[in-house]
NUKOLLO-420627 format. One record per residue (C-alpha): x, y, z. Coordinates in steps of 0.001 Angstrom, whole numbers, plus 500000, padded with zeros to 6 digits. Example, Ala and Ser with C-alpha at 12.3 -4.5 7.8 and 13.67 -1.06 7.14 Angstrom:
// NUKOLLO-420627
+--------+--------+--------+
|      u |      v |      w |
+--------+--------+--------+
| 512300 | 495500 | 507800 |
| 513670 | 498940 | 507140 |
+--------+--------+--------+
***
This chain:
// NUKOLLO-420627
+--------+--------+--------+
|      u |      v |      w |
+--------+--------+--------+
| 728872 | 598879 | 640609 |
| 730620 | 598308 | 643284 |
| 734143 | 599472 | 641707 |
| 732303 | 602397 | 640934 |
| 731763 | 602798 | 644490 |
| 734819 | 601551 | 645660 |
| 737196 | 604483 | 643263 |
| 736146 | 608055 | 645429 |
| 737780 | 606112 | 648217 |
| 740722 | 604737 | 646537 |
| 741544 | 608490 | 645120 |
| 740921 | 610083 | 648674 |
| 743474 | 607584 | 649939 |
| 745966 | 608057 | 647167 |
| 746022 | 612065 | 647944 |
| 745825 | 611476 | 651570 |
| 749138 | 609770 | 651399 |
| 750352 | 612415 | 648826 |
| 749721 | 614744 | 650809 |
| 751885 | 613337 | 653929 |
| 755159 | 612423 | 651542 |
| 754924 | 615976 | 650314 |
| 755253 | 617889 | 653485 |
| 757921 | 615444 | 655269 |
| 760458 | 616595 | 653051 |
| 759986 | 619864 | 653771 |
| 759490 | 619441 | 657869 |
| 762676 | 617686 | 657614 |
| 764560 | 620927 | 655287 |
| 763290 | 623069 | 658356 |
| 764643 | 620964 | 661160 |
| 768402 | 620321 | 659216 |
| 768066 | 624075 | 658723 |
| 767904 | 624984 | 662756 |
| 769952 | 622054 | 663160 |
| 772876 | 623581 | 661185 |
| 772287 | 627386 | 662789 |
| 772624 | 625584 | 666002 |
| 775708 | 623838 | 664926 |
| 777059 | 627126 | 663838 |
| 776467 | 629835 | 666526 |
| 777841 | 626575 | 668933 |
| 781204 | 626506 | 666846 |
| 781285 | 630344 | 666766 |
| 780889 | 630030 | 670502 |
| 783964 | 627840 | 671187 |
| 786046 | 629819 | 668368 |
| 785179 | 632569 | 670953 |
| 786061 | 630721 | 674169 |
| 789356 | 629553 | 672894 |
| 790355 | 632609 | 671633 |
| 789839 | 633911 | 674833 |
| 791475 | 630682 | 677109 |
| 794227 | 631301 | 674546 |
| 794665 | 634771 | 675919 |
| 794398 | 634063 | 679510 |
| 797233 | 631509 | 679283 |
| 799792 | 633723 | 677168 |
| 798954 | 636498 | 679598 |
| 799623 | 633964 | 681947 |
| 802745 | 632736 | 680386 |
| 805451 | 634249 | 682544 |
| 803894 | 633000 | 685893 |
| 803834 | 629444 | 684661 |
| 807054 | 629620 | 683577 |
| 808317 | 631184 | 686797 |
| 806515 | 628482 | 688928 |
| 807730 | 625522 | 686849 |
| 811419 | 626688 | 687258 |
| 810839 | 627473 | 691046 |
| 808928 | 623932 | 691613 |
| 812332 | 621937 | 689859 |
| 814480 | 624435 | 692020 |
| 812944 | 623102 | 695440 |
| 812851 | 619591 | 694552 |
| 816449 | 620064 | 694028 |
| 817353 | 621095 | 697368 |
| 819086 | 619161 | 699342 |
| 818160 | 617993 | 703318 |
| 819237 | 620532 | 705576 |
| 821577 | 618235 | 707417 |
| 821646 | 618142 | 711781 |
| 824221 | 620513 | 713534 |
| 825332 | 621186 | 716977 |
| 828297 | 623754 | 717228 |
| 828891 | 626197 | 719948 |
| 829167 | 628754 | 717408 |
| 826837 | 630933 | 716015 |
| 825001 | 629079 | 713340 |
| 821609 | 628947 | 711430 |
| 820193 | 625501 | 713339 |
| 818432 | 627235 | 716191 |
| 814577 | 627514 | 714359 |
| 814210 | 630541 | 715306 |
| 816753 | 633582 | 715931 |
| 816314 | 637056 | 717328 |
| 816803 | 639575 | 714679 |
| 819714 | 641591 | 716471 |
| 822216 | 638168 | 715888 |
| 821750 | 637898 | 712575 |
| 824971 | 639198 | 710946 |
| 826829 | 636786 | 713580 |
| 825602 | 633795 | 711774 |
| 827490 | 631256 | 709937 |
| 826062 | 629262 | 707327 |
| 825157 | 625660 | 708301 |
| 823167 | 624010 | 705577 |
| 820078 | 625576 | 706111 |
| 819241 | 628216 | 703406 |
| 815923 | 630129 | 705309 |
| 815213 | 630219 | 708914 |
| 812529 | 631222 | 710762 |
| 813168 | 634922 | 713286 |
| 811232 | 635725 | 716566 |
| 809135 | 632953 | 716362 |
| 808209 | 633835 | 712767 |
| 806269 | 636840 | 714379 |
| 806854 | 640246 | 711904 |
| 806671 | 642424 | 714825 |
| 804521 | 645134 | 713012 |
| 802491 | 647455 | 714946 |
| 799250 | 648424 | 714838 |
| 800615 | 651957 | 713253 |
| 802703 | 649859 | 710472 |
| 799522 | 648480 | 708996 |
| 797461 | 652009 | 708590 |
| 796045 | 651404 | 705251 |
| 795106 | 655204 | 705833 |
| 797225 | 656463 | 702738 |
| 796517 | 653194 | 700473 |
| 799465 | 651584 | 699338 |
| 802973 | 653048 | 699081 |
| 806743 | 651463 | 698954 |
| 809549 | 653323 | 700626 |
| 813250 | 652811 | 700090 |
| 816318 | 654087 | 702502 |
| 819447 | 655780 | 701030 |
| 822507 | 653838 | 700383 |
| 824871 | 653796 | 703360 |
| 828066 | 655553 | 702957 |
| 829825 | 652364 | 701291 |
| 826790 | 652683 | 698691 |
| 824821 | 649901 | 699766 |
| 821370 | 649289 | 699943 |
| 819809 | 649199 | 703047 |
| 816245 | 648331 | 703859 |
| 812982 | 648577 | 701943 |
| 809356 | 648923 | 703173 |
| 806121 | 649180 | 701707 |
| 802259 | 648473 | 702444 |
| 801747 | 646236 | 699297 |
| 798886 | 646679 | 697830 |
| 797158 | 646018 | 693999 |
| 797828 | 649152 | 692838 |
| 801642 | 649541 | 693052 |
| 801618 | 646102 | 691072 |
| 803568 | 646419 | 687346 |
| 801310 | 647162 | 684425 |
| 804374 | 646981 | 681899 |
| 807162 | 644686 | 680989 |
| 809969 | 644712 | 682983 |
| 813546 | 646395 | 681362 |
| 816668 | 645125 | 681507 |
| 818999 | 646042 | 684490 |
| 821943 | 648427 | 684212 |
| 822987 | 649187 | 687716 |
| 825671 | 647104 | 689511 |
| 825025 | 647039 | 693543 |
| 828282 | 646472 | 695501 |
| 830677 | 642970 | 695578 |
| 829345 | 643078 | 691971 |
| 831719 | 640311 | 690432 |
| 829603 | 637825 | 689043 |
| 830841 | 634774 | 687373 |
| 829621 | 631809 | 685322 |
| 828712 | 628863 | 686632 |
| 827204 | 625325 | 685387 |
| 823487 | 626761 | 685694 |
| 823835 | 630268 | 684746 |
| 825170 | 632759 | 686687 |
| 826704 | 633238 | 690128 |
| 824998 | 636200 | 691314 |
| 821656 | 638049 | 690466 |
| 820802 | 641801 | 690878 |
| 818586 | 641250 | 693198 |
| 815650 | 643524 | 694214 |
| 814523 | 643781 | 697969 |
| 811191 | 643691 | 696565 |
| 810365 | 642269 | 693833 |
| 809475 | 643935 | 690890 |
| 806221 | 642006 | 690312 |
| 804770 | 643484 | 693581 |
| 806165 | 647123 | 693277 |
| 806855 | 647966 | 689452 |
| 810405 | 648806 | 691087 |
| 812940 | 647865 | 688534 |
| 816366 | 649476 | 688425 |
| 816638 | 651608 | 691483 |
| 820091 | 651171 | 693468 |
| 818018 | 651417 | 696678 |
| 816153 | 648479 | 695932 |
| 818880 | 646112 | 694377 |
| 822193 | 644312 | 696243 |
| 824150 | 641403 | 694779 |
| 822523 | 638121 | 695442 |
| 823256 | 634723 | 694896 |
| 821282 | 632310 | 692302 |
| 819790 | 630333 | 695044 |
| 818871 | 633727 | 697168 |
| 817112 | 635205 | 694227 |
| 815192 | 631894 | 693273 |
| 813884 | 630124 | 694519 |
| 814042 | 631340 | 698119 |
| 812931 | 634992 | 697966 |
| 811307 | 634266 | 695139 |
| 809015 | 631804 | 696922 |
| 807972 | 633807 | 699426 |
| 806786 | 636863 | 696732 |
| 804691 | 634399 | 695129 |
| 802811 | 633685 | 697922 |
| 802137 | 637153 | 698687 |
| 801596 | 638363 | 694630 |
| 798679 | 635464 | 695115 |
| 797143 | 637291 | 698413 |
| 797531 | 640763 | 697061 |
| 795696 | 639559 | 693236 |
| 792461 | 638379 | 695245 |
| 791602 | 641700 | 696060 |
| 791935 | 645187 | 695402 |
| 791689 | 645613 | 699313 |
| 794394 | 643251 | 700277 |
| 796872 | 644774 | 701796 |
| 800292 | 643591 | 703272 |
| 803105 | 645116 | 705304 |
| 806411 | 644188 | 704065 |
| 810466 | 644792 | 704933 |
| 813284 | 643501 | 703651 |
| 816608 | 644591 | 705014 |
| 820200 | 643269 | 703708 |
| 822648 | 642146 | 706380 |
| 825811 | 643079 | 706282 |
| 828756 | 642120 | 708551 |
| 830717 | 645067 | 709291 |
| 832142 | 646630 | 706161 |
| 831443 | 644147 | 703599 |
| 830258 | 644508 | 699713 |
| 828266 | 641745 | 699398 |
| 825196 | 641515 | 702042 |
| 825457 | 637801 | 704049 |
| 821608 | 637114 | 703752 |
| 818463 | 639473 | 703853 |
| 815634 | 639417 | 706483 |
| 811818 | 639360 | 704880 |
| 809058 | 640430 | 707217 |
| 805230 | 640230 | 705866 |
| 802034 | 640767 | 707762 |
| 798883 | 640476 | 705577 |
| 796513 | 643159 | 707219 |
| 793858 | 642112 | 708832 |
| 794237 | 638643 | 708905 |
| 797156 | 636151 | 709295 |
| 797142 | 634500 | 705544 |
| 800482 | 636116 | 704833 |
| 802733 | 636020 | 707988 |
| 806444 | 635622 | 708346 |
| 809822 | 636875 | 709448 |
| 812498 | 634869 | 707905 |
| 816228 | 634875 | 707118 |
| 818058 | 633652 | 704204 |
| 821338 | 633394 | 703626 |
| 822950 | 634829 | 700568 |
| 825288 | 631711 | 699724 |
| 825429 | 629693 | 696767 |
| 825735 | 625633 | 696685 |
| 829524 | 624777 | 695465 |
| 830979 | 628035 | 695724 |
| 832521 | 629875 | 698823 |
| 832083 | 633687 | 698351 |
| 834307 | 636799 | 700043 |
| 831649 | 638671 | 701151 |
| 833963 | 641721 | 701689 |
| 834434 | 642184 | 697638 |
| 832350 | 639717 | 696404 |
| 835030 | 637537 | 694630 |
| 834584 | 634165 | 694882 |
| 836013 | 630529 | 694260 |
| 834763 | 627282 | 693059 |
| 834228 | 624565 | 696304 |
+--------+--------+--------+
***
């Protein structure tokens, strides 16, 4: 009697607990089968995001590559080494702008004009008419003489730059141990302009002019001018010539970022090029 009793319980236990091992299985299919949606919209997410850092860097290619070179360029450079001469040379800090075809090189690549003041007027840095570039006619020995422009976004490249075909004056360009002797170089550069292969904007620059010590400078204000479509800065640079000669002896770069003093400078840098001595006049040159 009592086993008799005793069985309805034992067979509402045994279902009970058929019951529960029935539906685990099938709580557990559900959860692997959110588990593994999860899994894949997270995978199709990365595919997405490095597809995406993969075209930021190619895009981005060029500038790394033109920032590595510069940053083994200025490690490179020697100290500029202490002079005192009664001549004119390039150790005063700072030189007024009118003296500049009187110097002699000294050692010291750039230096600084006027206090590093651009001298810009309030007029110079209308942003009135937006951005615009303007270039002077070559002189009557067909060189290039200055170039000005209010930089701005817009007059920035949106195309690959083409090969150059014009060759400014002193053009006689050699070979040397790292490349070249002399660049055509543009006053300003073609990454802030779109200016490629005007003869107003190109003269014959050394190696070392070109890059890394113009090209330093247009880095610094490509960087300002990408921030913003409303960045604007007020640029110049002007070749220096002494007296008749082909081959300019440095160029003077004046920038004022408008409307604030994160771009500011009015430097000097001599077109010379470490172990060569160059006749400005026809732009020959000798080893030493």
């Amino acid at each position: 009697m009592k086993l008799r009793k005793l069985m309805p319980l034992v067979l509402a236990a045994a279902f009970f607990f058929a019951g529960c091992s029935t539906g685990q299985p099938d709580n557990q299919a559900a959860q692997q089968s959110s588990l593994q949606t999860t899994v894949s919209r997270l995978a199709q997410t990365n595919k997405n995001t490095a597809a995406k850092i993969k075209d930021q860097a190619e895009s981005m290619s060029l500038d790394k590559e033109v920032i590595s070179e510069l940053e083994k360029k200025l490690s490179k450079q020697p100290a500029a080494p202490k002079q005192e001469s009664a001549k004119p040379t390039a150790a005063a800090s700072s030189t007024a702008a009118p003296d500049l075809a009187k110097l002699n090189y000294s050692g010291t690549p750039e230096i600084t004009v006027n206090n590093n003041d651009p001298g810009f007027s309030a007029s110079d840095q209308s942003t009135a008419k937006g951005g615009w570039e303007s270039y002077a006619d070559l002189d009557s020995l067909n060189r290039a003489q200055a170039a000005n422009a209010l930089l701005n976004r817009s007059l920035m490249p949106t195309s690959k730059r083409t090969a150059l075909t014009w060759d400014p004056t002193g053009w006689r360009n050699k070979r040397t141990a790292h490349g070249w002797l002399y660049n055509r170089s543009h006053l300003i550069g073609f990454q802030l302009s779109g200016e490629n292969n005007n003869p107003k904007n190109l003269i014959t620059g050394t190696q070392s002019l070109n890059n890394p010590h113009m090209l330093a400078h247009e880095m610094d204000i490509a960087y300002y001018l990408k921030q913003s479509n409303q960045h604007f800065i007020r640029y110049q640079v002007k070749p220096v010539y002494r007296g008749n000669e082909l081959v300019a002896r440095g160029v003077q770069m004046r920038a004022q970022s408008v409307g604030d003093n994160t771009v500011r400078f009015n430097v000097y840098i001599f077109n010379v090029e470490p172990g060569y001595t160059i006749n400005y006049t026809d732009g020959t040159s000798v080893k030493g």
